[in-house]
N, C-alpha and C positions, 0 to 999 in steps of 0.2 A: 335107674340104670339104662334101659331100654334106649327113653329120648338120649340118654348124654350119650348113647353110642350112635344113636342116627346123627345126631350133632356131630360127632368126630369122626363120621363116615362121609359128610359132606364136605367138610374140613378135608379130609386125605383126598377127595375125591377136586376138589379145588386148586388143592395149595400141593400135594403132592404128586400128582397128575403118576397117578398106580398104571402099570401096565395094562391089568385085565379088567377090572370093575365090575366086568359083568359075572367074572369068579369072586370077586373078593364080595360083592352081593349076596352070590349064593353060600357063600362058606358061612356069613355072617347073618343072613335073614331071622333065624329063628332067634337066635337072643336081641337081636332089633325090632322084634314083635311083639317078647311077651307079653308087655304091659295092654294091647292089644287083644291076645288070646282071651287075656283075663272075660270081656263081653263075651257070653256066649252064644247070644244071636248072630254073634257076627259068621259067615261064610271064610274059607278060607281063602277066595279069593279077594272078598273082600276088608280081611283085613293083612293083606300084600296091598292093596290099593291106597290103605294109610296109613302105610308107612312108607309105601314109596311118595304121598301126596305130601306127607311131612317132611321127607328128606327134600322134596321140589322147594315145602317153603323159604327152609333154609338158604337151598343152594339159590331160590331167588334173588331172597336177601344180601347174597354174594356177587348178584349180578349173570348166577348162570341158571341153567334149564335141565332139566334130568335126561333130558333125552338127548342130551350131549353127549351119553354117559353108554348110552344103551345098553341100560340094566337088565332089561325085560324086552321078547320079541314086538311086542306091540308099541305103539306111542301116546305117551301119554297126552292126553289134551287138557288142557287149560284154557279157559277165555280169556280172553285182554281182560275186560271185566273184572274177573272174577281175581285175577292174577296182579293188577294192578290196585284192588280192593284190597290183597294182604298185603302189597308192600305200602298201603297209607296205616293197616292197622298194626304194621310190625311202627312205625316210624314213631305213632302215637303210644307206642306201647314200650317203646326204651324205658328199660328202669339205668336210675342215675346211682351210680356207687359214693356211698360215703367220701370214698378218697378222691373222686373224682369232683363232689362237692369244696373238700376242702381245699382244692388246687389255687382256687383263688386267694388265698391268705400266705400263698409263698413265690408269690407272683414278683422278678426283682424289679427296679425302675420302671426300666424299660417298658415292660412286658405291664407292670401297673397302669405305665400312661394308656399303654395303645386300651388295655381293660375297658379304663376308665370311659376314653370317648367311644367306645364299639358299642358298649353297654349303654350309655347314655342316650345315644343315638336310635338304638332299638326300644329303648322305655320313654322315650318320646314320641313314637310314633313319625318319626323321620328316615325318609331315606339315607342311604349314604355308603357309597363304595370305597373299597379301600383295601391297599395292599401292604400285606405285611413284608418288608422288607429284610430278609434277616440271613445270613450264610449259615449252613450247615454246624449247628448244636448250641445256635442261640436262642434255642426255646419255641419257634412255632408253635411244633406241635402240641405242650405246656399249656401256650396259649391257648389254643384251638377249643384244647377240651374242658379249660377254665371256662372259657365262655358257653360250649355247648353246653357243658351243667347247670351253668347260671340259668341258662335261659329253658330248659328242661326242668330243670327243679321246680319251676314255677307253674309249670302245666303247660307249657308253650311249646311248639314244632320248631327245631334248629335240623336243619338239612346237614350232613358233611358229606364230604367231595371231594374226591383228589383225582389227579391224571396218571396216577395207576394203580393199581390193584395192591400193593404189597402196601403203599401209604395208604390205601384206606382199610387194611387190618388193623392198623394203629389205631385210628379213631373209633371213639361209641358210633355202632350203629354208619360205618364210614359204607359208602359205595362209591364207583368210579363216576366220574361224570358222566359218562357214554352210556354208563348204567342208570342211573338215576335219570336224564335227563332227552334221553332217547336222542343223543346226537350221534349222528352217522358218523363211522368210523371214517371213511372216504369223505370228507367234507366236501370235495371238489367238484363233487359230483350230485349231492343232496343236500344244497344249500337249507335244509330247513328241520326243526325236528319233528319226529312223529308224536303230539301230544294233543288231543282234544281240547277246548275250552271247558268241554260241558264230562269230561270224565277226572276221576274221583281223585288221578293223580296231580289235576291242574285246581283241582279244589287246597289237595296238600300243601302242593307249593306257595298258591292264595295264603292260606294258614299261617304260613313259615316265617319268623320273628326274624330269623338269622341263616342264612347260607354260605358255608365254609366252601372254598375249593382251594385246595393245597395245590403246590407242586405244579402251578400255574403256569411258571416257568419253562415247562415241558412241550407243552401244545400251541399249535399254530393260532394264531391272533383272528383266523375266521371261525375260530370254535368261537371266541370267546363272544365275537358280533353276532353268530347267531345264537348265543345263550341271551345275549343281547335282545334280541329280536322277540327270543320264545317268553322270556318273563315280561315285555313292553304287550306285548300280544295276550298274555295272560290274565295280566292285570289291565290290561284295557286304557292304557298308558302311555304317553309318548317320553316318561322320566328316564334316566336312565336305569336300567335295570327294572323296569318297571316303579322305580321306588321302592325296592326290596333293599334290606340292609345284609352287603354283600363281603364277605371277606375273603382274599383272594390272596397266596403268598406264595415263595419260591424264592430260588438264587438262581440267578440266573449266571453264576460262576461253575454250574454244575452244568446236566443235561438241557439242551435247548433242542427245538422242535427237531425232528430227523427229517431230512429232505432225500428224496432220493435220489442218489448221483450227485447230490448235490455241495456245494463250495462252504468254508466257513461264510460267508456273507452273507450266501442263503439262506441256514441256519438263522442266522441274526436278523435278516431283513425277513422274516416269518414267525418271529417270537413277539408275543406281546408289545412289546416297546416301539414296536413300528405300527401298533395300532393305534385309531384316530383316539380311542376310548382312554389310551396309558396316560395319556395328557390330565381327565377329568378323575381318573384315581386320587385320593389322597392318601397318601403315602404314610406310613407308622416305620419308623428304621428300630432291630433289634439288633446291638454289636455285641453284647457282653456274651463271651464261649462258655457257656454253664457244664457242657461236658468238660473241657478241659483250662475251666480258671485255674487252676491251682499251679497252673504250668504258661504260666504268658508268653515267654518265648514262642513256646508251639503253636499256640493262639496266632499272633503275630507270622512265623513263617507258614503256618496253612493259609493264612488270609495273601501272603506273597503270591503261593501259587496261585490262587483264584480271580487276583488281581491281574497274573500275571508278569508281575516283577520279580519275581525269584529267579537267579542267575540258571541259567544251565548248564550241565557239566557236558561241552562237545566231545566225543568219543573219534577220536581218527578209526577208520574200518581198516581191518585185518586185513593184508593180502596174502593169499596163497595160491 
């Protein structure tokens, strides 16, 4: 009970963004400890120290830091090291649910073909990028986590990734790219990421069978050159992507990069598609609306909107 409550304390502290934290901390410390108490050599400050160390790992795992939080007057320290060490052994440590095993046997056409060659491609030991192509509730995310389990289930590192936080709650083990991948949020200004050759998280990445990043469609086309950059630099490589097998997806009927002040064009000429790399993608297309088959019409006039051929009703404005 103890852990599932630091678990859920991280979680509120994440995803609910609580006014005080550093009350909702003290009102809740003592039943987030006991399992804790139970040692009795432990000190009482020291075991405040792990539980708040525990709740750190989590909130790492999430992408954030405890002393965002300022639980406690003091700050806590953590090494790069030491810090980067639990996010290789949470990654290595994903356990794979049953149901998420068997996602692969309800896979429809579509979502079979793209399987088929993703998987292929990764148990040959071949590079190979590729975007998944598919408008809102034609199964990506279905897909995503078909193949994260395939390739977990077998003992092997699959990375996920999205461009923001709320899609990488959806996935096993999901963080944002900015998180995982130490890319500066200002890109314009730190063309490069902060990751060592010779530390533990560029060892991971080495590792990784399979790298997801959703929602691709979102972020500017100089992330994507310098993720470019950090895995060719990794692996010691001039392939693309380093020769890592990459899977990358989005609509880009929905949000496109945010520019500031900036024009629909600008918008468009800053999203992927204007990068040199959208060319050497190969492309997997997903049409069929799994959320809403059973209704084709609606299928067909959502996809109007996002095409943008759906008529518009003009309103003459009131005067008074």
């Amino acid at each position: 009970m103890p852990y599932s409550l630091r678990r859920l304390f991280a979680t509120l502290l994440v995803h609910c963004c609580p006014t005080n934290p550093r009350d909702l901390w003290e009102r809740f410390e003592d039943p987030m400890s006991e399992d804790f108490k139970i040692l009795l050599d432990l000190q009482a400050k020291q075991i405040q120290h792990n539980v708040l160390s525990h709740i750190n790992e989590i909130l790492h795992s999430m992408g954030h830091n405890i002393n965002e939080y300022k639980l406690i007057s003091e700050i806590m320290r953590t090494s790069r090291e030491a810090k980067e060490a639990k996010e290789v052994h949470f990654e290595r440590t994903i356990t794979v649910s049953e149901a998420d095993i068997l996602l692969e046997k309800k896979l429809n056409v579509e979502q079979r073909r793209a399987y088929n060659v993703i998987i292929a491609r990764i148990f040959s030991n071949k590079g190979g990028a590729f975007f998944i192509d598919g408008p809102g509730g034609t199964g990506k995310t279905f897909l995503y986590r078909a193949l994260l389990a395939t390739v977990r289930s077998k003992g092997f590192i699959a990375l996920a990734t999205t461009s923001s936080g709320v899609a990488a709650s959806i996935l096993p083990g999901g963080r944002t790219a900015h998180s995982r991948f130490k890319i500066p949020i200002d890109i314009d200004q730190n063309y490069s990421c902060n990751i060592s050759k010779q530390s533990s998280l560029a060892y991971l990445i080495r590792d990784a069978k399979l790298i997801v990043w959703d929602e691709v469609s979102m972020v500017k086309s100089k992330m994507i050159e310098v993720f470019d950059l950090l895995l060719k630099n990794i692996m010691g490589t001039h392939e693309l992507f380093g020769g890592k097998v990459v899977v990358f997806g989005g609509d880009f009927r929905q949000t496109l990069p945010v520019v500031r002040n900036g024009k629909k064009e600008d918008f468009i000429r800053e999203s992927l598609l204007y990068c040199n790399i959208w060319n050497r993608l190969e492309k997997l297309k997903l049409s069929e609306n799994m959320r809403a088959k059973t209704d084709p019409a609606f299928c067909k006039y959502l996809m109007r909107i996002g095409n943008g051929t759906e008529k518009v009703n003009c309103l003459t404005k009131l005067k008074f």
